[in-house]
C-alpha positions as CSV (number, residue, x, y, z in Angstrom):
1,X,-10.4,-21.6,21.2
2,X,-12.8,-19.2,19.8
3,X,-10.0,-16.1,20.8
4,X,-7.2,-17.5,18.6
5,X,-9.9,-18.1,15.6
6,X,-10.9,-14.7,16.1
7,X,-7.2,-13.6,16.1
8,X,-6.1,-15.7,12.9
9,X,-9.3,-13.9,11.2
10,X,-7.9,-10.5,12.2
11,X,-4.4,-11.0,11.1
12,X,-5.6,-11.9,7.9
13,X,-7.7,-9.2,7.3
14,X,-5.4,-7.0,8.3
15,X,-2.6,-8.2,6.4
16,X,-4.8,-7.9,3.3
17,X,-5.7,-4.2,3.9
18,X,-2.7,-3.7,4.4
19,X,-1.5,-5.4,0.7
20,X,-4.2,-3.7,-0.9
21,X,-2.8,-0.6,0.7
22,X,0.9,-0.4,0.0
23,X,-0.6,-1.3,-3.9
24,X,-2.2,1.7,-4.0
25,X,0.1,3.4,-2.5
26,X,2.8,1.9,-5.3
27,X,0.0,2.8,-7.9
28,X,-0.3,6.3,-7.0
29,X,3.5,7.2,-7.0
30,X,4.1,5.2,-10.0
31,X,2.0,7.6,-11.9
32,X,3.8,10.5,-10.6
33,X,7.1,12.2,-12.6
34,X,10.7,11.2,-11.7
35,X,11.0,15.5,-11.3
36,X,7.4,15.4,-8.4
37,X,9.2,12.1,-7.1
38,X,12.3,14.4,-6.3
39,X,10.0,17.3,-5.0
40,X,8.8,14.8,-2.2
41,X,12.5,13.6,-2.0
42,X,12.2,10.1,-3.0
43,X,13.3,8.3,-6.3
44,X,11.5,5.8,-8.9
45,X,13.5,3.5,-7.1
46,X,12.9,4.4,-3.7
47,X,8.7,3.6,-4.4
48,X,8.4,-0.2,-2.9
49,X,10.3,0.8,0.3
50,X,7.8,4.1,1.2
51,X,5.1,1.6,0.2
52,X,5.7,-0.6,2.2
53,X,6.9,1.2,5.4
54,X,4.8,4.4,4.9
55,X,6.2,7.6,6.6
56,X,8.5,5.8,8.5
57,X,10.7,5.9,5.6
């Protein structure tokens, strides 16, 4: 009982580090220029997806 308490806990947590994460990820290349979006190789558009899947983009 205590185990899958402890585990609900932990996959909350996590998936709100992980939230907070991709935001600030989405925050930070929002603020960059469509021409260093391009140097990186990724587009305006192309923003939610590497937030939310990272380098496996």
């Amino acid at each position: 009982m205590h185990n899958r308490i402890f585990e609900s806990l932990y996959r909350i947590g996590a998936a709100i580090h992980e939230s907070r994460q991709r935001a600030r990820t989405t925050a930070a290349l929002s603020r960059l220029t469509d021409r260093q979006l391009a140097d990186i190789g990724i587009s305006r558009s192309d923003i939610p997806s590497v937030a939310a899947l990272g380098r496996r983009y």
